[in-house]
Every structure is written in structure tokens, then in C-alpha cells.
C-alpha positions as CSV (number, residue, x, y, z in Angstrom):
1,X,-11.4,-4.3,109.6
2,X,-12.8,-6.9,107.9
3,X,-11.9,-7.7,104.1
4,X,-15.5,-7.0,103.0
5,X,-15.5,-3.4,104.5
6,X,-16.8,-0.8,102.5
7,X,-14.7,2.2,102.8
8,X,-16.0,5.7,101.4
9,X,-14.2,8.6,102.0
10,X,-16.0,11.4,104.3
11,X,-17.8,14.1,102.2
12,X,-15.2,16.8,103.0
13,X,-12.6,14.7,101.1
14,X,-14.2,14.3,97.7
15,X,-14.6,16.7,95.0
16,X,-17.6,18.9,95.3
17,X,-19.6,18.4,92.6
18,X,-20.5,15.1,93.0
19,X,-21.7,15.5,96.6
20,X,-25.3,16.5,96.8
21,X,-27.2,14.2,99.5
22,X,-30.8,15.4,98.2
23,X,-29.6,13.8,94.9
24,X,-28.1,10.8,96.1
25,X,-31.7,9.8,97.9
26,X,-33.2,10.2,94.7
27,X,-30.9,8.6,92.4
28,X,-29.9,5.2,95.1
29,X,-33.0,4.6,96.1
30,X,-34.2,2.5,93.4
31,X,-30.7,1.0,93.4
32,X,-31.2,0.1,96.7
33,X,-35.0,-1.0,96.2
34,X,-36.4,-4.4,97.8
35,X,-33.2,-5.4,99.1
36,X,-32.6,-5.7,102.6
37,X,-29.1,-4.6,104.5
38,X,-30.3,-6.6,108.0
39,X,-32.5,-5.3,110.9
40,X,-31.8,-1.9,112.2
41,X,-29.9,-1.5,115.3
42,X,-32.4,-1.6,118.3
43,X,-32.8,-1.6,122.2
44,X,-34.5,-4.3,124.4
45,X,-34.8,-5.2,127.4
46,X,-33.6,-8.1,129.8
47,X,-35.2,-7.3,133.2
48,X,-34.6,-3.8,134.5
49,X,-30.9,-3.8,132.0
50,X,-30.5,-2.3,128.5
51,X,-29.6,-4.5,126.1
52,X,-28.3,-2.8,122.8
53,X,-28.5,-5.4,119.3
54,X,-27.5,-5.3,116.2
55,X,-28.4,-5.9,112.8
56,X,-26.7,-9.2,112.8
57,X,-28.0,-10.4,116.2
58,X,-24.9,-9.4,118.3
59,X,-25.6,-8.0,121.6
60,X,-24.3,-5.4,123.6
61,X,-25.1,-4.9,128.0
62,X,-25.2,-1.3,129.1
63,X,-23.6,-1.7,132.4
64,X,-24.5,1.0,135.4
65,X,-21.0,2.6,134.5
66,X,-22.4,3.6,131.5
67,X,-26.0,4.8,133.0
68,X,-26.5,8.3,134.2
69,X,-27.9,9.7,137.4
70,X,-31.4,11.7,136.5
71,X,-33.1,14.2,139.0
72,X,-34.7,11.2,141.3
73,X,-31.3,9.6,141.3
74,X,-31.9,6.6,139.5
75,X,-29.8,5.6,136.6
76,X,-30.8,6.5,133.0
77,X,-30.0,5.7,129.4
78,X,-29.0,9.3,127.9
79,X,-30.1,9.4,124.9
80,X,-31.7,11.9,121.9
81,X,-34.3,11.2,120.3
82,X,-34.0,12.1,116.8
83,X,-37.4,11.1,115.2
84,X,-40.5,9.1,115.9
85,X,-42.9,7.0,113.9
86,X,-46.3,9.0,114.5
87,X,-48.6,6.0,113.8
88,X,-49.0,3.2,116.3
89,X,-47.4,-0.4,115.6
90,X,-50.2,-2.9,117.1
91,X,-49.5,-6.5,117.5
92,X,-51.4,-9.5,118.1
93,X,-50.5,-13.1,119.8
94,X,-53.1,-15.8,119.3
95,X,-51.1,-17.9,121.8
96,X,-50.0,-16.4,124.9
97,X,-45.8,-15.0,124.5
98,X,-43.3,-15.8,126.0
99,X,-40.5,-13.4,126.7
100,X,-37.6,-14.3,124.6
101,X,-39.8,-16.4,121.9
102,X,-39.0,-15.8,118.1
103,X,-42.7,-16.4,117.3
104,X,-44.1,-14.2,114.6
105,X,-47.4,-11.8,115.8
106,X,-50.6,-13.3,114.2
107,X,-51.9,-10.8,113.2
108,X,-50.4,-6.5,113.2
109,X,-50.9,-3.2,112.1
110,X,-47.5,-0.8,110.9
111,X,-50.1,2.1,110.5
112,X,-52.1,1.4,113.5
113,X,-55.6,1.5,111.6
114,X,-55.6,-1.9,109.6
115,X,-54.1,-5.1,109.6
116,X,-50.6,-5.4,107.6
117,X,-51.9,-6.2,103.6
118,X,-49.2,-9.5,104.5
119,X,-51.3,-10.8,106.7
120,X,-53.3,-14.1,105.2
121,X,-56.0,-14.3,108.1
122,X,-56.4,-10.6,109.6
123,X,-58.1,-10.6,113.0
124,X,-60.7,-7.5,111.5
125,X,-60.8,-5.2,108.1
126,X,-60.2,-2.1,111.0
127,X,-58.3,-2.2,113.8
128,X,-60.4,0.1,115.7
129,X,-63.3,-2.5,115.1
130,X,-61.5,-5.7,116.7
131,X,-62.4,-7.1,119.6
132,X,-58.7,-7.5,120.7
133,X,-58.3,-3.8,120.0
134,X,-60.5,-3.4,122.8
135,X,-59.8,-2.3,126.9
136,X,-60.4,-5.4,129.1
137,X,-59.6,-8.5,126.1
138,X,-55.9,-8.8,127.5
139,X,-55.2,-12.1,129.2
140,X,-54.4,-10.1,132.6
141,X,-55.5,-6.9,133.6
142,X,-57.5,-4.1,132.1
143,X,-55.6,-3.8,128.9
144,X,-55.8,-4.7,125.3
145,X,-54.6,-8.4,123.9
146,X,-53.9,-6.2,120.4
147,X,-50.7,-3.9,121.9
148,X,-49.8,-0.4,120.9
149,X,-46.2,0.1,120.5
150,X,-44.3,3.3,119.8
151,X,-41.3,3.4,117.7
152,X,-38.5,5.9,118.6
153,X,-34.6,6.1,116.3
154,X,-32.3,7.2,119.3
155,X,-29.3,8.5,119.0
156,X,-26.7,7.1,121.8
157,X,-23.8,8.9,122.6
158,X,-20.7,6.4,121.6
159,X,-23.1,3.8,120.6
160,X,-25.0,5.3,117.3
161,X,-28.7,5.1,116.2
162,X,-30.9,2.6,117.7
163,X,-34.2,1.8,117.8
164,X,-36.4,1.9,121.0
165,X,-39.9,0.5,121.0
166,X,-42.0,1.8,123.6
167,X,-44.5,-0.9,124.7
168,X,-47.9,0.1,126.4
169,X,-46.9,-0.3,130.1
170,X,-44.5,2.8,129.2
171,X,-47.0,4.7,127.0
172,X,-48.4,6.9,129.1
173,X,-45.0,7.8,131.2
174,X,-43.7,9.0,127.5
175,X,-47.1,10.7,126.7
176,X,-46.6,12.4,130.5
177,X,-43.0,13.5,129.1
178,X,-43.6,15.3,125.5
179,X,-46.8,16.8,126.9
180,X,-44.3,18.4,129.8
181,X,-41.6,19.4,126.8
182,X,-44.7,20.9,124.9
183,X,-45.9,22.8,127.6
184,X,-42.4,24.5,128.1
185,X,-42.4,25.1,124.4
186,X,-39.1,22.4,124.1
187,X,-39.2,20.1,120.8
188,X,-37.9,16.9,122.0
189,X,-35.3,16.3,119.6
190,X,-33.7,19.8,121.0
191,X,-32.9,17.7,124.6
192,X,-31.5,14.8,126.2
193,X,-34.0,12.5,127.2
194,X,-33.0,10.0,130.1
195,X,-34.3,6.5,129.8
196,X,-35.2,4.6,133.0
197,X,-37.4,2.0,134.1
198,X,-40.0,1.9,137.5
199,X,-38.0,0.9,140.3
200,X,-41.8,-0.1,141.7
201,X,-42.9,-1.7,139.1
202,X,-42.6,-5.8,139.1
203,X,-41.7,-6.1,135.3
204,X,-39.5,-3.4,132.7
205,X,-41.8,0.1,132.6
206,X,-40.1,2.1,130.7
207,X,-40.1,5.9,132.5
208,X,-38.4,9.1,130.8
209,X,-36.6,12.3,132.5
210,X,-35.4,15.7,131.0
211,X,-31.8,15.8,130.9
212,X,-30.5,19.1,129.4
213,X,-30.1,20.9,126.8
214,X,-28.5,20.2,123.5
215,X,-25.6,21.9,122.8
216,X,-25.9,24.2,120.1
217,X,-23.3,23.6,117.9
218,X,-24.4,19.9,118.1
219,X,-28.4,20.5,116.8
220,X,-27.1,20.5,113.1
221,X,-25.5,17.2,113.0
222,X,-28.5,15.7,115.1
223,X,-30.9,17.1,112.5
224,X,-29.0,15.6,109.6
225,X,-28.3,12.1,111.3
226,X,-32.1,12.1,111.5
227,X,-32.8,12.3,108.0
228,X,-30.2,9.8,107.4
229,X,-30.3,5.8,106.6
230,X,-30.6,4.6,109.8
231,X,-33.3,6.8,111.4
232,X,-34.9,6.6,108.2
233,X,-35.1,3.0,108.1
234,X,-35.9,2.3,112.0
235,X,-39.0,4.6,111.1
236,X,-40.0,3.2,108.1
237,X,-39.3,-0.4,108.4
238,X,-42.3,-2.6,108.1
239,X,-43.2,-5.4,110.0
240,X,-43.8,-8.3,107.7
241,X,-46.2,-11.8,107.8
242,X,-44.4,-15.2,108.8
243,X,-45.5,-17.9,106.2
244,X,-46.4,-20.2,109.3
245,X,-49.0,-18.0,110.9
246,X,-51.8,-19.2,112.3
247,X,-55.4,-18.9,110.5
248,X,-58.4,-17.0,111.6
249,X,-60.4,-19.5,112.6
250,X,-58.0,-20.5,115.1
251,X,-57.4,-17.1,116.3
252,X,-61.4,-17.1,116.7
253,X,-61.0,-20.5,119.0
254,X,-58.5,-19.4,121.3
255,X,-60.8,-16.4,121.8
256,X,-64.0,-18.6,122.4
257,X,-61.7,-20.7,125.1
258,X,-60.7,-17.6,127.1
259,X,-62.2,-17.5,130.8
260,X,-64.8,-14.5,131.3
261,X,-62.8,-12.7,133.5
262,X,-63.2,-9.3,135.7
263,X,-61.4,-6.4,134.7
264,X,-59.1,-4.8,137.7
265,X,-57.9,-1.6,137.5
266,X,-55.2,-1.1,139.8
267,X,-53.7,-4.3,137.8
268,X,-52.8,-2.8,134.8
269,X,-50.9,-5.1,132.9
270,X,-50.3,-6.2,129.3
271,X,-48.4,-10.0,128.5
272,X,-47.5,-8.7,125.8
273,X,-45.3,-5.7,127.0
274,X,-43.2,-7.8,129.3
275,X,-39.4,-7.3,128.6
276,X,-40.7,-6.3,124.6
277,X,-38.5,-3.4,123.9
278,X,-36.5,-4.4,120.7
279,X,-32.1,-3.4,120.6
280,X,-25.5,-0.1,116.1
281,X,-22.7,-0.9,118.2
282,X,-19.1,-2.9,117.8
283,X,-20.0,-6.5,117.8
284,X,-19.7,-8.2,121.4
285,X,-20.6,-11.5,123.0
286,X,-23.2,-11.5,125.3
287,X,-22.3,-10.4,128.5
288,X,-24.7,-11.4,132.0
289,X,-27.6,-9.2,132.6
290,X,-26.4,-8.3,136.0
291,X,-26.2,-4.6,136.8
292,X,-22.9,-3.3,137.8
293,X,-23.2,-1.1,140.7
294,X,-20.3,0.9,140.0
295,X,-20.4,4.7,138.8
296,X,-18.2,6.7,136.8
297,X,-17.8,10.2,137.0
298,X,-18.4,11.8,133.3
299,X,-15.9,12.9,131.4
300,X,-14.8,16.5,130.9
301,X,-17.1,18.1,128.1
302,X,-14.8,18.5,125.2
303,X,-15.0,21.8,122.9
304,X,-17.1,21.4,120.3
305,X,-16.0,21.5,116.6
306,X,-17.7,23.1,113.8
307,X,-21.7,21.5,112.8
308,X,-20.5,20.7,109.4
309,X,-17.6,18.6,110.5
310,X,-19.0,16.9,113.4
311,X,-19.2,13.2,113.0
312,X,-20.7,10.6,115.7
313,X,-17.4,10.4,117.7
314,X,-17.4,14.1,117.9
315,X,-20.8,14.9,119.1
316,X,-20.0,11.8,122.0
317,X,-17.0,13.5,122.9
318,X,-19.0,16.9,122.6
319,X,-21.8,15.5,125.0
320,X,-18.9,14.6,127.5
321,X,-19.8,10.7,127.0
């Protein structure tokens, strides 16, 4: 433990009057106003391996061991997904990215219908009005230069709350998998949801499988961890403008240099949703990339404690994880 630890005492230890959560969001949050406690715990990708990172840039390989076999016998992230951010995050490289670069987007939308009000030199007043918003303006294949991304706070067994950003290679595989949970009347956040990628595919596709049920004494817990801090934040955090981004009328250049090309179909593929995906977990050095073909067999599913007293090491050991 480190000597700037700040220990609290859980709520079942403190006198009852002075715990009331619904109060403490009111009364902290202007204590807590315009200052930032580090990025939020996230997911990204390095190839076809899950990479989890923290807030302080630490990060974290999910080996195979770790990975569980879905239906099609491929090996899955388990994970639950506790909430979602319903607007689309769009995002907007003048120069062509790099996987791996630190560059800040030119321009970007957080409510996926105008450009962020940080943004010095917007692309277009509406995003649905920009021509980079549009089917076919990607550098390669029929997609969009402007991306779509999908924000997702997952709870992972033994590893905590993290953010997963679905990119728009992987958008329609996780439209495909709500629309099945919705036909069969199942809200998502009631079920484990397997994360994969396509074995077929030449770069990270994200793909999603059912994987069970919830159990029931763990729903409560679930629920209230995803009105807490850190779903709450990975929701509502805000991409914000770079000081150095470029101006419009450069933006407008690059455009005019592009080569007329033709659009291709059965090439669907969008630069910018190569290897994307950004990654609360115990501080690690970074370990190789490699996948470790060994399995484990799970656990033993331990018996489940009361909803009220369950904390995050009970509803892992709960899950059998």
C-alpha cells in the first residue's frame, strides 16, 4: 500500500446516518467539480490480444489462460456490460493514423451530431452535413474518414470496470448481438457477454457471444456498480481539443489532395478502426502481446453471498473467475 492511499471504511462499518449515496452525489459533486482523477480504466487492442490500461498508463495482457471458450470455441473476454453511452463518439484524422500514435483527432463529436464546442477549426456546424461523415470519403474502402465509435463501461470479473470502445469494423457484429438479446426479451446488462475478435478478419474486429445468465443474487451489485464513479465517468467523459490541432483550411487541403477513388464493397475497411479499442487493474509492466495457448479449466462457482454485501472480489469469486 502506498503511503498516499486513501482508506475509507466499507459502508457496513460506519454509522448509519451518515451513509446515504443519493446524498453524497449531490453534495461531492461540486467538491469534486473540474478536477480530473486520471483517465478511466479502458480496453484496447494489440493485434488479435486484449490489452487492459489504466488511469496512469500501466498496462495489463489478458493471456489465453484468462480467455473463455464461447459456443464456436474461440476464446472470449467474459465480461458484463453494465452501461453504454447511447450517442455515437465520431472522430476525425486530417492526416492518415498510425496505430499506436498519440496524435490528438482534428476534429470530433462526444454527442455524435456536432463537432466538440473545443474544437477551434470544426470540419462542419453538423455532423450529418460533413462530407467526411459521409459512406465512401474513407481513405480505403467504402467507409466513412469521420468514424463512429461506441462506448461500453464493462465490468471484468477480477479485473474491475473498464472501458471498451467499439470501433466501426465491430459495429454492426454488436448491433447483430443486442438486436438477438432484444428479440429474446434479455436486457444486456442481465448476461455475460463474451468478447472476441474475427479469426477471418486480417485486422482486430471486434465480435460478441451470449454467455449465460447472471446470477441472481449478483444483478444488485451489478446494478449499483453501474451507477457508480467509474461507469459513470467512462460514460460521461468528454473528449477534449489538443491546443496543437490543425486548422480548417488544412483539413480542407488534404481533402482536395485525396485521389478520386472507387468505392469497393466487399473491402470494407476503415484506417481508423485498426487496433483503436482504448484499455482498473493492479499496476503491471508490460508484458509481450503473444497469446498463450494454454487453458485453464474454471474454477468451482463459489456460493454466493448476500446482494448488499457483495463487493468486486465476491461477485468474481461468485462468477467462478
Amino acid at each position: 500500500m502506498s503511503s498516499h492511499e486513501i482508506m475509507i471504511p466499507d459502508a457496513a462499518q460506519l454509522p448509519a446516518h451518515i451513509v446515504n449515496p443519493e446524498l453524497a452525489r449531490q453534495a461531492n459533486e461540486d467538491a469534486a467539480a473540474n478536477i480530473s482523477t486520471g483517465f478511466p480504466s479502458r480496453i484496447k487492442m494489440a493485434g488479435k490480444t486484449f490489452v487492459l490500461v489504466d488511469g496512469s498508463g500501466e498496462e495489463v495482457v489478458i493471456k489465453n489462460k484468462e480467455m473463455t471458450e464461447g459456443p464456436d470455441e474461440n476464446m472470449y473476454l467474459k465480461t458484463v456490460v453494465l452501461r453504454a453511452r447511447k450517442a455515437l463518439q465520431k472522430v476525425f484524422f486530417v492526416d492518415e493514423y498510425s496505430e499506436g500514435s498519440t496524435a490528438a483527432p482534428d476534429c470530433f463529436s462526444n454527442d455524435g451530431e456536432k463537432p466538440d464546442g473545443s474544437i477551434k477549426a470544426p470540419q462542419c456546424d453538423i455532423c450529418a452535413n460533413c462530407q467526411h461523415n459521409a459512406y465512401g470519403s474513407a481513405r480505403k474502402g467504402d467507409g466513412k474518414a469521420c468514424s463512429d465509435n461506441k462506448i461500453l463501461a464493462l465490468f471484468i470479473p477480477n479485473r474491475g470496470v473498464h472501458q471498451l470502445k467499439i470501433t466501426p469494423a465491430a459495429l454492426r457484429n454488436w448491433g447483430q448481438y443486442v438486436k438477438k438479446l432484444s428479440a429474446a426479451g434479455i436486457p444486456v446488462g442481465m448476461v455475460f457477454t463474451l468478447v472476441g475478435f474475427d479469426q477471418e478478419a486480417t485486422f482486430p474486429v471486434l465480435t460478441f457471444q451470449y454467455g449465460g445468465p447472471l446470477p441472481e443474487k449478483a444483478v444488485a451489485k451489478l446494478a449499483e456498480m453501474a451507477q457508480d464513479t467509474e461507469a459513470t465517468e467512462i460514460i460521461e467523459n468528454q473528449m477534449k481539443a489538443s491546443s496543437d490541432a490543425k486548422p480548417v483550411e488544412k483539413a480542407k487541403k488534404q481533402v482536395e489532395k485525396q485521389v478520386e477513388k472507387v468505392v469497393e464493397p466487399e473491402k470494407v475497411e476503415d484506417d481508423l478502426g485498426l487496433g483503436l479499442d482504448d484499455a482498473k487493474q493492479e499496476p503491471a509492466k508490460q508484458e509481450t502481446a503473444a497469446a498463450d495457448p494454454e487453458k485453464v479449466e474454471p474454477e468451482p462457482e463459489a456460493e454466493v453471498a448476500s446482494a448488499d454485501s457483495l463487493t468486486d472480489d465476491d461477485i468474481a469469486a461468485e462468477l467462478g473467475l
